[in-house]
PQR file with spaces between the fields and no chain letter, atoms N, CA, C, O and H, PARSE charges and radii, in Angstrom:
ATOM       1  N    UNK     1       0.830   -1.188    0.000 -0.4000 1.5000
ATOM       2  CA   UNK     1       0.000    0.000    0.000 -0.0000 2.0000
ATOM       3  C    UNK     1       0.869    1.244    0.000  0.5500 1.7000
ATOM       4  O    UNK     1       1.753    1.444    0.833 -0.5500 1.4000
ATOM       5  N    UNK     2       0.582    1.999   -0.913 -0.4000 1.5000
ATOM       6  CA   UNK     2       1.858    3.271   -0.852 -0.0000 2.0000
ATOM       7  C    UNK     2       0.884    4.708   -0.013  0.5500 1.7000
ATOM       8  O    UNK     2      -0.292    5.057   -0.119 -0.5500 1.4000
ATOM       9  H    UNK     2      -0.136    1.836   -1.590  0.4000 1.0000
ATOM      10  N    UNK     3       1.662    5.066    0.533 -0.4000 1.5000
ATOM      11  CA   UNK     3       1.477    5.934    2.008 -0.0000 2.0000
ATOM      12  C    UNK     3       1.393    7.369    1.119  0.5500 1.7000
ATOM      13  O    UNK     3       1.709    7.530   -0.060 -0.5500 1.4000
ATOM      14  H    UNK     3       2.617    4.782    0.619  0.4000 1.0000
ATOM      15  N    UNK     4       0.860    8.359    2.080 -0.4000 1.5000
ATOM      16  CA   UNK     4       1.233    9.484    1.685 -0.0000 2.0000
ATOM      17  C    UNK     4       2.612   10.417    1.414  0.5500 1.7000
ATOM      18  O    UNK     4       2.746   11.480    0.807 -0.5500 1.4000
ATOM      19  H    UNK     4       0.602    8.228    3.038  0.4000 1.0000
ATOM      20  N    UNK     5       3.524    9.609    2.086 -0.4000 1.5000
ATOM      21  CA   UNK     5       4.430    9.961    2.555 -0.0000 2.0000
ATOM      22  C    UNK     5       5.023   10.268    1.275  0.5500 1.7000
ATOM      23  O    UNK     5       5.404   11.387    0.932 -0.5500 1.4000
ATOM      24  H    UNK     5       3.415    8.746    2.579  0.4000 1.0000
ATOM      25  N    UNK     6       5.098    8.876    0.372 -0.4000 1.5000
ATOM      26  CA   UNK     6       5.907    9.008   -1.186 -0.0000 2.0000
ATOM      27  C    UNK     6       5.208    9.691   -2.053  0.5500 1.7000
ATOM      28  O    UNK     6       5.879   10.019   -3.032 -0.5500 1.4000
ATOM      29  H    UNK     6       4.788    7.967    0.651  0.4000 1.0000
ATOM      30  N    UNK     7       4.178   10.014   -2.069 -0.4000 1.5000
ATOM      31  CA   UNK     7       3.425   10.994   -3.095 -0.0000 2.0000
ATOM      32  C    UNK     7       4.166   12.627   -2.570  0.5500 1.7000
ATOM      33  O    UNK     7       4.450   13.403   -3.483 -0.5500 1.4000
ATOM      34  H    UNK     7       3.633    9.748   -1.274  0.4000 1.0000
ATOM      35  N    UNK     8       4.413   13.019   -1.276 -0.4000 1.5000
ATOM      36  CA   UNK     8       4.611   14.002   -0.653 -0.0000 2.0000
ATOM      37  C    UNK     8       6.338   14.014   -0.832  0.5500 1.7000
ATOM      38  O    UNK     8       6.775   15.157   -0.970 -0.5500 1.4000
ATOM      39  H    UNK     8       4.182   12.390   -0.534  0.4000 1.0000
ATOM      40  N    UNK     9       7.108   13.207   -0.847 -0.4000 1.5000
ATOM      41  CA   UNK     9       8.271   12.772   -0.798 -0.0000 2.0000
ATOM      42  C    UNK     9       8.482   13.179   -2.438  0.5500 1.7000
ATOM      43  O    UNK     9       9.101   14.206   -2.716 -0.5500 1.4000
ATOM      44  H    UNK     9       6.753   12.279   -0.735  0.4000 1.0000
ATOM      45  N    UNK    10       8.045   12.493   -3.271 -0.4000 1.5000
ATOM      46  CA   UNK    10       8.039   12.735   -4.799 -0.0000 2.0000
ATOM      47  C    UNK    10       7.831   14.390   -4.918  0.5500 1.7000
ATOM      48  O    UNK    10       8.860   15.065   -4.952 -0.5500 1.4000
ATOM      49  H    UNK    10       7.543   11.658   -3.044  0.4000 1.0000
ATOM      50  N    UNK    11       7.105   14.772   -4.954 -0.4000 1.5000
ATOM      51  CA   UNK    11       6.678   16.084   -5.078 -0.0000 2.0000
ATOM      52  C    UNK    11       7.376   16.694   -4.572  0.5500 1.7000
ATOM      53  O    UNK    11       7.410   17.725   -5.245 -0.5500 1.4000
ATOM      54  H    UNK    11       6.269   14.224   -4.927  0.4000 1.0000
ATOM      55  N    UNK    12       8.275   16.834   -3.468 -0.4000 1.5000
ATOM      56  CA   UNK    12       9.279   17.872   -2.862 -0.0000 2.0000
ATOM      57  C    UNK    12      10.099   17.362   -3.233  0.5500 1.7000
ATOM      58  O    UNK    12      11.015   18.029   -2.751 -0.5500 1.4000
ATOM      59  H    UNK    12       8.248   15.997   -2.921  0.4000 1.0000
ATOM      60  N    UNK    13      10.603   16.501   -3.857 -0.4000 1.5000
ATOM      61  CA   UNK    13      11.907   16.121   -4.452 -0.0000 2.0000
ATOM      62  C    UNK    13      12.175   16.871   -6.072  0.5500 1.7000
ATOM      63  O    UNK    13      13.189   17.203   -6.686 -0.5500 1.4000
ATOM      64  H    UNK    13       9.859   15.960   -4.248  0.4000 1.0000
ATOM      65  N    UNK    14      10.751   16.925   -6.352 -0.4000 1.5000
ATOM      66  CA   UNK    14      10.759   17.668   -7.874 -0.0000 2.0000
ATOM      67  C    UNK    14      10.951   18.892   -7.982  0.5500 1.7000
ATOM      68  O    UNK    14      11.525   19.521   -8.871 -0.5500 1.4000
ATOM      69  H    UNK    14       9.928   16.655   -5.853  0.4000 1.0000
ATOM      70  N    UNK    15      10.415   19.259   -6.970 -0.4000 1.5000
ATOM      71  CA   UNK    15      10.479   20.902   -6.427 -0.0000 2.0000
ATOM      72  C    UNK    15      11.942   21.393   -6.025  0.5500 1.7000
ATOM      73  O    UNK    15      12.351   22.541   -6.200 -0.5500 1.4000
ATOM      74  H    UNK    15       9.949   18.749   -6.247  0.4000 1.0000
ATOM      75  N    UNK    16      12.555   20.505   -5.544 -0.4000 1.5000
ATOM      76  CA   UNK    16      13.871   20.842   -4.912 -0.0000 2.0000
ATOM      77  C    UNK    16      14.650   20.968   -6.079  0.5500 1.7000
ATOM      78  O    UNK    16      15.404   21.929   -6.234 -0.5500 1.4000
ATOM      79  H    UNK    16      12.223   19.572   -5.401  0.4000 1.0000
ATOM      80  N    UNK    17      14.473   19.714   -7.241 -0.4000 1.5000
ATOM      81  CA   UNK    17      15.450   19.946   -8.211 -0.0000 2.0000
ATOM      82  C    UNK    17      15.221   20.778   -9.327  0.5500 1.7000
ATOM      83  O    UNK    17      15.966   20.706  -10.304 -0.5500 1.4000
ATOM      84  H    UNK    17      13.860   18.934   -7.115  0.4000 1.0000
ATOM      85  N    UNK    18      14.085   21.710   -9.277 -0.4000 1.5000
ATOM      86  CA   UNK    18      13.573   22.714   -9.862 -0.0000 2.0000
ATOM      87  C    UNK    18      12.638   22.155  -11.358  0.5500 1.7000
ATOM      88  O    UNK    18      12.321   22.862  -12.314 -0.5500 1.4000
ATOM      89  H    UNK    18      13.480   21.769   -8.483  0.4000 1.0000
ATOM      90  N    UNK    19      12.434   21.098  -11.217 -0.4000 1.5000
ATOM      91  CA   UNK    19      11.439   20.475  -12.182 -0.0000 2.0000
ATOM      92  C    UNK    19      10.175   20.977  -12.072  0.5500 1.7000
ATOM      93  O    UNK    19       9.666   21.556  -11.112 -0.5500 1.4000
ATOM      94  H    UNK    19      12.691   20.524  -10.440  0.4000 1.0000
ATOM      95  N    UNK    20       9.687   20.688  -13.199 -0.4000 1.5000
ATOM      96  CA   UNK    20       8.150   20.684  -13.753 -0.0000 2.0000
ATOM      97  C    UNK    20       7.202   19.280  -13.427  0.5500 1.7000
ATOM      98  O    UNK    20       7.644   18.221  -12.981 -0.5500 1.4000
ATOM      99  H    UNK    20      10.100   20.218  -13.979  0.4000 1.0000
ATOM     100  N    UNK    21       5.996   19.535  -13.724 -0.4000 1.5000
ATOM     101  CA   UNK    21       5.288   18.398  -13.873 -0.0000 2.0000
ATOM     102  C    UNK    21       5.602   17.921  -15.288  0.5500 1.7000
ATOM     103  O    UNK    21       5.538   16.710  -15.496 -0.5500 1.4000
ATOM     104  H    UNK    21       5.637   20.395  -14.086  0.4000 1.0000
ATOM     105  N    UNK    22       6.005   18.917  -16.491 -0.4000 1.5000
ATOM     106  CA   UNK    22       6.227   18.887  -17.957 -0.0000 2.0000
ATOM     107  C    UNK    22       8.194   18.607  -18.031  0.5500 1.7000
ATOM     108  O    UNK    22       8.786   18.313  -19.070 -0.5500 1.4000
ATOM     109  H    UNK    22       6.057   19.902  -16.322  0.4000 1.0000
ATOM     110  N    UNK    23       8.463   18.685  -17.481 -0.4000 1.5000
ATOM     111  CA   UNK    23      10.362   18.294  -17.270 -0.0000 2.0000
ATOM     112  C    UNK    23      10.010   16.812  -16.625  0.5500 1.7000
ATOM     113  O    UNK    23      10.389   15.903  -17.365 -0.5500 1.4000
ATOM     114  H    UNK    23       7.982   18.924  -16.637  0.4000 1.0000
ATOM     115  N    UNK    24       9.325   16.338  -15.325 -0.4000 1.5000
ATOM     116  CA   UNK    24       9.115   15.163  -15.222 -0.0000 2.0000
ATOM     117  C    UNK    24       8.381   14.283  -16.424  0.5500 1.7000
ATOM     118  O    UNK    24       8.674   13.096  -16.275 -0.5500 1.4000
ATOM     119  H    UNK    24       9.017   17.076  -14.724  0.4000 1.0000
ATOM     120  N    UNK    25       7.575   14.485  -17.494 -0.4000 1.5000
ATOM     121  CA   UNK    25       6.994   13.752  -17.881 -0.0000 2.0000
ATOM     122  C    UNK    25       7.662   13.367  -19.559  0.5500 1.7000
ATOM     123  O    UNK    25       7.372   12.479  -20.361 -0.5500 1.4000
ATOM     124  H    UNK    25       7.337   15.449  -17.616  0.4000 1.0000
ATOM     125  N    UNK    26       8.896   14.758  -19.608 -0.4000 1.5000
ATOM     126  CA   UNK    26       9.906   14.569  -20.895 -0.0000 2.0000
ATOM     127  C    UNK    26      10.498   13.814  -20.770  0.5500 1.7000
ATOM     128  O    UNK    26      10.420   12.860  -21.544 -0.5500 1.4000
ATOM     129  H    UNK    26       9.132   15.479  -18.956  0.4000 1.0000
ATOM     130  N    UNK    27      11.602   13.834  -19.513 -0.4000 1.5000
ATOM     131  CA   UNK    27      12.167   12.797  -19.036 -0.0000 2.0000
ATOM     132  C    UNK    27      11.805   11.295  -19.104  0.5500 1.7000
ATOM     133  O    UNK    27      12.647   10.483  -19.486 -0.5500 1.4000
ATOM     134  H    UNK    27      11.665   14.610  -18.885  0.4000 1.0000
ATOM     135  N    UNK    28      10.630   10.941  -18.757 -0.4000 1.5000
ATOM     136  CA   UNK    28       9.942    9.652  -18.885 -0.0000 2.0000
ATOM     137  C    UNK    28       9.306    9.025  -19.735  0.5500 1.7000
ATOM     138  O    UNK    28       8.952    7.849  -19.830 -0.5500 1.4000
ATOM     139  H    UNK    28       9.946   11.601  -18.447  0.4000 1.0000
ATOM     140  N    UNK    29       9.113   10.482  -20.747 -0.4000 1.5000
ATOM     141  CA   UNK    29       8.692    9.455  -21.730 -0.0000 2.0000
ATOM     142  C    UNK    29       6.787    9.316  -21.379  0.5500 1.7000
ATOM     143  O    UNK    29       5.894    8.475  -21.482 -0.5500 1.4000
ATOM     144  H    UNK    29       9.400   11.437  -20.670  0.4000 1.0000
ATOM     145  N    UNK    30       6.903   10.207  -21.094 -0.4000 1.5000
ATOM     146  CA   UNK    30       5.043   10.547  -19.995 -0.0000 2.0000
ATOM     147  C    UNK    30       4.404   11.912  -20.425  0.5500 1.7000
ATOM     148  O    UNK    30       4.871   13.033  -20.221 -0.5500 1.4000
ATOM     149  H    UNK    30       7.629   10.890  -21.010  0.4000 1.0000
ATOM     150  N    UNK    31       3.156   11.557  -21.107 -0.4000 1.5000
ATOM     151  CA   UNK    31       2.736   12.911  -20.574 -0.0000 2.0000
ATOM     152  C    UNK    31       2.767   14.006  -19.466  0.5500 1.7000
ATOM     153  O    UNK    31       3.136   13.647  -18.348 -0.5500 1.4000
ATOM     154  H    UNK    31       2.777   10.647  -21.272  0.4000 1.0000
ATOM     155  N    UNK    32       2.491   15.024  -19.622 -0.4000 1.5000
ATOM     156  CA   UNK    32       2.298   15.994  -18.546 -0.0000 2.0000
ATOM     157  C    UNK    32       1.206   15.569  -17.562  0.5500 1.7000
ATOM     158  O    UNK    32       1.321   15.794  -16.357 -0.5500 1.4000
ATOM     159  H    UNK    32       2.192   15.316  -20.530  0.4000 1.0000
ATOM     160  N    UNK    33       0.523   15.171  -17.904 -0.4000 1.5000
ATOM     161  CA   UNK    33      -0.782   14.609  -17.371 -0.0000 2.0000
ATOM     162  C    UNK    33      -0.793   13.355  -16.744  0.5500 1.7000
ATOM     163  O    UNK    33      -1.345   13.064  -15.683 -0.5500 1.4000
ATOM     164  H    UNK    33       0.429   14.989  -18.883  0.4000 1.0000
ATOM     165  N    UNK    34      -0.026   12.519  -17.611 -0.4000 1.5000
ATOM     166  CA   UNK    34       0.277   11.287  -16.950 -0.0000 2.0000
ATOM     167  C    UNK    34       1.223   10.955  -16.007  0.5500 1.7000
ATOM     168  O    UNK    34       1.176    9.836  -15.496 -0.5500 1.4000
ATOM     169  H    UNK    34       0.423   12.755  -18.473  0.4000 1.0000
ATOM     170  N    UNK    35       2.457   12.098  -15.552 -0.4000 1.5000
ATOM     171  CA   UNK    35       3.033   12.486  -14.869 -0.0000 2.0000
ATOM     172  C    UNK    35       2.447   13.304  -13.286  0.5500 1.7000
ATOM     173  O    UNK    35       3.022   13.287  -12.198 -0.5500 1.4000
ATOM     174  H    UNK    35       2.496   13.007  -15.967  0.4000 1.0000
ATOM     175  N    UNK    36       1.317   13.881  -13.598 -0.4000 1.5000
ATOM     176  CA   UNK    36       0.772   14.635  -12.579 -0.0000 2.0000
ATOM     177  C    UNK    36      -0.022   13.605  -12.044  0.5500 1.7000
ATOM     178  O    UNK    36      -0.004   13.464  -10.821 -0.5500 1.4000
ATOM     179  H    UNK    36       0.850   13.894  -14.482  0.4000 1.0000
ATOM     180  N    UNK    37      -0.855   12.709  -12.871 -0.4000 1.5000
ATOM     181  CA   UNK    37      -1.870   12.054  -11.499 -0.0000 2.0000
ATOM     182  C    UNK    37      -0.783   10.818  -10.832  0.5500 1.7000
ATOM     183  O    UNK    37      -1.014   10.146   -9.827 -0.5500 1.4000
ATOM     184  H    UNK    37      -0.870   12.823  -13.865  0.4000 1.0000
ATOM     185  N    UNK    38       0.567   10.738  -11.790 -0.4000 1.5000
ATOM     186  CA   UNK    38       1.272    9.982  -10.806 -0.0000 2.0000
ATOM     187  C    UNK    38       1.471   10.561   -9.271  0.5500 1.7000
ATOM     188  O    UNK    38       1.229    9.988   -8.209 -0.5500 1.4000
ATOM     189  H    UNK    38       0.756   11.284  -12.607  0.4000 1.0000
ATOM     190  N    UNK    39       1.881   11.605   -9.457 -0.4000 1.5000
ATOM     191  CA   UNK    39       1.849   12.623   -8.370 -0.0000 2.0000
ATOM     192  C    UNK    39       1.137   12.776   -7.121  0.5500 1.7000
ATOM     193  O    UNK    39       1.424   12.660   -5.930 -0.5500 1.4000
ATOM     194  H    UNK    39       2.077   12.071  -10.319  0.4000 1.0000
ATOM     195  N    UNK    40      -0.189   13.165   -7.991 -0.4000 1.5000
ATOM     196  CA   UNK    40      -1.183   13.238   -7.429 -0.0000 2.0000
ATOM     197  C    UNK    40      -2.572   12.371   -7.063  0.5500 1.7000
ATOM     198  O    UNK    40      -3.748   12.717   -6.951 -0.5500 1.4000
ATOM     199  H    UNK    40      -0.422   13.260   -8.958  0.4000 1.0000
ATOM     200  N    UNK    41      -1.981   11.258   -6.946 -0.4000 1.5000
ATOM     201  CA   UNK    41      -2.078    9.504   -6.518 -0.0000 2.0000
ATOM     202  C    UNK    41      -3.900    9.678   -7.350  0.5500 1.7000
ATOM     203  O    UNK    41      -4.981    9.684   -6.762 -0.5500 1.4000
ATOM     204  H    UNK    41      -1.026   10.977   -7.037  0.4000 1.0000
ATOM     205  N    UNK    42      -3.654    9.787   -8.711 -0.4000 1.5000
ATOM     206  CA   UNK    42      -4.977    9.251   -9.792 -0.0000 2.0000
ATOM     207  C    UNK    42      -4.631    8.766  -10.762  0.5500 1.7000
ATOM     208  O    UNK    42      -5.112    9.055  -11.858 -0.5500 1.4000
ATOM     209  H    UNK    42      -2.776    9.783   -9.189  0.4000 1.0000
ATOM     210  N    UNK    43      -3.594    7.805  -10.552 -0.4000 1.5000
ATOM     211  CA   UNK    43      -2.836    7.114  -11.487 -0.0000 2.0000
ATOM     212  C    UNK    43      -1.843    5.743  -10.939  0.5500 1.7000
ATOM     213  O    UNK    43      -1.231    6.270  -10.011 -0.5500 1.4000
ATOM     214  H    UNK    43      -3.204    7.571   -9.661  0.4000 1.0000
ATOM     215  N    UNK    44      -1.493    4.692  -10.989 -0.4000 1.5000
ATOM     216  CA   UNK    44      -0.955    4.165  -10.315 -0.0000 2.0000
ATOM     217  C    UNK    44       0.723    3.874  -10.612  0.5500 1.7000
ATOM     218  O    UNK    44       0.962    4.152  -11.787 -0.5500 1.4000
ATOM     219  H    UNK    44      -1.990    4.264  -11.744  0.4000 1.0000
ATOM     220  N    UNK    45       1.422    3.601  -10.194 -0.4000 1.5000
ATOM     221  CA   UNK    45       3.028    3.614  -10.854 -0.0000 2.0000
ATOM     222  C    UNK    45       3.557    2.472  -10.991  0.5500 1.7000
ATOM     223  O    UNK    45       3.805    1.826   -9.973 -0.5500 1.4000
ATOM     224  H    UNK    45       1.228    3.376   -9.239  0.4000 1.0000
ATOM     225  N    UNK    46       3.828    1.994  -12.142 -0.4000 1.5000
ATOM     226  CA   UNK    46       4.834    0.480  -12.721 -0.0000 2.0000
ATOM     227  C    UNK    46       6.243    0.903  -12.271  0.5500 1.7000
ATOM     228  O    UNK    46       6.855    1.971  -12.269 -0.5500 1.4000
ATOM     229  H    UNK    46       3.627    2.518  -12.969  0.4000 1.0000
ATOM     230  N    UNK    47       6.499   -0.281  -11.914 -0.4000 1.5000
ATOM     231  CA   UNK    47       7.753   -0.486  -10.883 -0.0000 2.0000
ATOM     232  C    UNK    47       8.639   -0.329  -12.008  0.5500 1.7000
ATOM     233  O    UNK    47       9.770   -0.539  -11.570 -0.5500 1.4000
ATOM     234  H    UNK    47       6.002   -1.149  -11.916  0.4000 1.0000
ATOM     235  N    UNK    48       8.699   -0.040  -13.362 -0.4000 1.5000
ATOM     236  CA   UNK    48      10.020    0.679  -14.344 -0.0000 2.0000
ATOM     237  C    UNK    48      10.074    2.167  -14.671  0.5500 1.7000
ATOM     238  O    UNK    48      10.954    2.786  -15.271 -0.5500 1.4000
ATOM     239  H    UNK    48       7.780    0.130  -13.718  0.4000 1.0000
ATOM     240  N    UNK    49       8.964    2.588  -14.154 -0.4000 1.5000
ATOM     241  CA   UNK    49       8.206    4.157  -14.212 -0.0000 2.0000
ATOM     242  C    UNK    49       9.344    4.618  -12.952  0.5500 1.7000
ATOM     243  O    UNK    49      10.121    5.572  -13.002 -0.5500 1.4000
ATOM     244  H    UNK    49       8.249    2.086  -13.666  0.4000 1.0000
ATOM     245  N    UNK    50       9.179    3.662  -11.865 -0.4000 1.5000
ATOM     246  CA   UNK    50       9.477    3.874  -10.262 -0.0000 2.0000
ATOM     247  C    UNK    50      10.751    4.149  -10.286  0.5500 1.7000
ATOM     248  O    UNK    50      11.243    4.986   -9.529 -0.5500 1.4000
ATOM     249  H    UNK    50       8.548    2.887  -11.824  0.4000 1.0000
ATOM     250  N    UNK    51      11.710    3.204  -11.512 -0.4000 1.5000
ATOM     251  CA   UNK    51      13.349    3.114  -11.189 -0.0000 2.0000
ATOM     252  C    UNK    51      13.950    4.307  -12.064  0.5500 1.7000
ATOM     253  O    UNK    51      15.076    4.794  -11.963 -0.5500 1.4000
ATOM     254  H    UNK    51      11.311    2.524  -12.127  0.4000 1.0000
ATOM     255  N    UNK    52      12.536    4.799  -13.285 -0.4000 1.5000
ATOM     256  CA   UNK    52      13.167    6.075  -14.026 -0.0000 2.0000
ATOM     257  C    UNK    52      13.608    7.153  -13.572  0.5500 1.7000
ATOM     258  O    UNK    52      14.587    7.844  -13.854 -0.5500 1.4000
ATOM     259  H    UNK    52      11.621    4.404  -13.366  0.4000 1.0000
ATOM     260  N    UNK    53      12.202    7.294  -12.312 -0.4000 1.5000
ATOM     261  CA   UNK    53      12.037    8.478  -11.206 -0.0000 2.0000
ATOM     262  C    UNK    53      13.169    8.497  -10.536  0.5500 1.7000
ATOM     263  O    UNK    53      13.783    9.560  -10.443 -0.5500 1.4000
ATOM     264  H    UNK    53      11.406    6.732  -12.083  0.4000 1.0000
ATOM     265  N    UNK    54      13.837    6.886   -9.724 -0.4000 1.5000
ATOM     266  CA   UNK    54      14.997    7.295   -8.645 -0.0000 2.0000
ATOM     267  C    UNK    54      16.110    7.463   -9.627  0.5500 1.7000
ATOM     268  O    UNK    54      17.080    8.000   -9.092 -0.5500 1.4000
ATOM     269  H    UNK    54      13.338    6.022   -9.799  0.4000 1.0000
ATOM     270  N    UNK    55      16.278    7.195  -10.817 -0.4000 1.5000
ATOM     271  CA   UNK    55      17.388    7.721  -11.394 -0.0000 2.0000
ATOM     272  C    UNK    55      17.094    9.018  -11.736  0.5500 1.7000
ATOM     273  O    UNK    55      18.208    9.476  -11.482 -0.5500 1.4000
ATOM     274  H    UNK    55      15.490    6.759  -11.252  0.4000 1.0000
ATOM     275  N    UNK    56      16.394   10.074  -12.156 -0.4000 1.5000
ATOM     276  CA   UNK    56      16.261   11.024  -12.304 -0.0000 2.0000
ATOM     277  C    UNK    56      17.074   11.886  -10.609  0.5500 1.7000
ATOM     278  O    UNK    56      17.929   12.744  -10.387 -0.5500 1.4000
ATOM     279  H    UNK    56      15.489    9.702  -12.363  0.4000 1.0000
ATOM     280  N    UNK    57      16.273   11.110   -9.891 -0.4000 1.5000
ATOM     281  CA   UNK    57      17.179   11.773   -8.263 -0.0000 2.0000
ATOM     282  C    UNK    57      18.561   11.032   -8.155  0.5500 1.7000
ATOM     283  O    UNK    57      18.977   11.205   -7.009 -0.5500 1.4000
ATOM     284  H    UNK    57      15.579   10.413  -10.072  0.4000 1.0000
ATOM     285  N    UNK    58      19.241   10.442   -8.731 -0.4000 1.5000
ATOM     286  CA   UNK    58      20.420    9.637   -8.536 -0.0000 2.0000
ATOM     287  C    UNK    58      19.568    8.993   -6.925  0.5500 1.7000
ATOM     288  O    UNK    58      20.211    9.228   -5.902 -0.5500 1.4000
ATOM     289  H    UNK    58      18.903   10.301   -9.661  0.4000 1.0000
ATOM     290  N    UNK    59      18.756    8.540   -6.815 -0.4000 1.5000
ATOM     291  CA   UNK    59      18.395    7.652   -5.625 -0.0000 2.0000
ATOM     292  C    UNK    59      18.101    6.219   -5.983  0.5500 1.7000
ATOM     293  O    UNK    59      17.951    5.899   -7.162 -0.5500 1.4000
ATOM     294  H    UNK    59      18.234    8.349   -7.646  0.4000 1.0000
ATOM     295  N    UNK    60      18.033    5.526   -5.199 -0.4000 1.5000
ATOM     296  CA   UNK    60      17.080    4.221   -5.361 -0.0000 2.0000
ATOM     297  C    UNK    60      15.583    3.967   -5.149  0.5500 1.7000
ATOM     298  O    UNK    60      15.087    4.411   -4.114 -0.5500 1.4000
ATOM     299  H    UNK    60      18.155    5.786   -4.241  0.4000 1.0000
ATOM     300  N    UNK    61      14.952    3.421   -5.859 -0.4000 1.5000
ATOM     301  CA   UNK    61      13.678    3.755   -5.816 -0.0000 2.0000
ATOM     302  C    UNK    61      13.058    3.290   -4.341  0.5500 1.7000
ATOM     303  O    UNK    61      12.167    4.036   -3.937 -0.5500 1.4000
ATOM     304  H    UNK    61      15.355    3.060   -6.700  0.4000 1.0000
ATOM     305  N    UNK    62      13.463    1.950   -3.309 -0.4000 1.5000
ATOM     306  CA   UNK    62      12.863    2.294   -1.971 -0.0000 2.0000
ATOM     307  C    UNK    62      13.151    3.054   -1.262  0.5500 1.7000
ATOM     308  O    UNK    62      12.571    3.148   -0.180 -0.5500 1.4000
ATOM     309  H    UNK    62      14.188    1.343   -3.637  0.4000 1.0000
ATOM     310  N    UNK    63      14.528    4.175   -1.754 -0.4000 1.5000
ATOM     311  CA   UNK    63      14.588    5.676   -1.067 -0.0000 2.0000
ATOM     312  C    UNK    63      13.367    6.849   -1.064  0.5500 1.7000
ATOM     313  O    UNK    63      13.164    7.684   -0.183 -0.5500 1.4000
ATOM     314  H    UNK    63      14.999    4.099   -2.633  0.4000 1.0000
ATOM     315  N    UNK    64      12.556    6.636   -2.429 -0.4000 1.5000
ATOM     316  CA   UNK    64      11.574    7.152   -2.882 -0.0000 2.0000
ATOM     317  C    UNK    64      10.280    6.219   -1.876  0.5500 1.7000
ATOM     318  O    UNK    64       9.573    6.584   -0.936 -0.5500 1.4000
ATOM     319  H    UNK    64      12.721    5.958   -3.145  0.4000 1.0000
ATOM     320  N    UNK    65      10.411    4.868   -2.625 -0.4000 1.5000
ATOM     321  CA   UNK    65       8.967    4.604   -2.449 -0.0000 2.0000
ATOM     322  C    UNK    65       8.458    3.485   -1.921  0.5500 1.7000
ATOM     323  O    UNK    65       7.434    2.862   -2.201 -0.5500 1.4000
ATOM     324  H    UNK    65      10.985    4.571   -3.388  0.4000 1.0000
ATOM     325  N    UNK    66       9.612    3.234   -0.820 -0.4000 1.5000
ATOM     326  CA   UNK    66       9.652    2.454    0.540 -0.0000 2.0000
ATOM     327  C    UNK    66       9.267    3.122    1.481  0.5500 1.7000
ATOM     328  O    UNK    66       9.963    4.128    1.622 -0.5500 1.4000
ATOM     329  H    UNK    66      10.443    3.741   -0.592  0.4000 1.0000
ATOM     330  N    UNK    67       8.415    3.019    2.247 -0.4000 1.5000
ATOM     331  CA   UNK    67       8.214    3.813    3.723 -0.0000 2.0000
ATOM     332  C    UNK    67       9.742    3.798    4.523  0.5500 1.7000
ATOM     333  O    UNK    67      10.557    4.714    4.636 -0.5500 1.4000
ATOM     334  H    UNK    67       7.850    2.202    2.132  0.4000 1.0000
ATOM     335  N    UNK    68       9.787    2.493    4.991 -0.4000 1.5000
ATOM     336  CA   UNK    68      10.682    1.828    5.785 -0.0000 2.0000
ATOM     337  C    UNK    68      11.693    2.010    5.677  0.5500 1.7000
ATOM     338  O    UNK    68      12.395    1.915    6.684 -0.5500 1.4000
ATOM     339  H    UNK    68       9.125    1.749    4.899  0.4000 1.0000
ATOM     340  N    UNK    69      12.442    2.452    4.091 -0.4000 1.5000
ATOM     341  CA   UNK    69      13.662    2.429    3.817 -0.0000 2.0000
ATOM     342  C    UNK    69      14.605    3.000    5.226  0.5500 1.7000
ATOM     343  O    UNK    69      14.262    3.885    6.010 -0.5500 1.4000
ATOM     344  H    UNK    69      11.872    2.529    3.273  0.4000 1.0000
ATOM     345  N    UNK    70      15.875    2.190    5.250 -0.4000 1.5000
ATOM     346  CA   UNK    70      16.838    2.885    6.201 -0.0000 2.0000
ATOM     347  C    UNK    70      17.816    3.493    5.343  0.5500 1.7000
ATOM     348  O    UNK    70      18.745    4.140    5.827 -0.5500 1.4000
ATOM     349  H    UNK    70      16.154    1.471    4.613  0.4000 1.0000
């Protein structure tokens, strides 16, 4: 079950690196749209969508979209 935490986590991570909802969705290969309800949890996310995102942050994706991660 994915928490609020990574929808909130995602979104200030995009913000920090001065992205768009339209810079996230070039990158991926995503609409603008299809990029935002990822976001904005009206869309659901494939776990190769997930590993595009933590490379975009040089992270790993249960840094993103693990609660638990240590």
């Amino acid at each position: 079950m994915q928490s609020k935490t990574f929808f909130y986590k995602l979104r200030e991570l995009r913000i920090a690196h001065k992205l768009t909802y339209k810079d996230m969705g070039k990158m991926l290969g995503l609409s603008t749209t299809h990029y935002w309800q990822i976001e904005n949890k009206k869309r659901g996310l494939y776990y190769q969508t997930a590993k595009k995102i933590a490379n975009i942050f040089h992270m790993k994706p249960d840094e993103i979209f693990y609660q638990d991660y240590q």
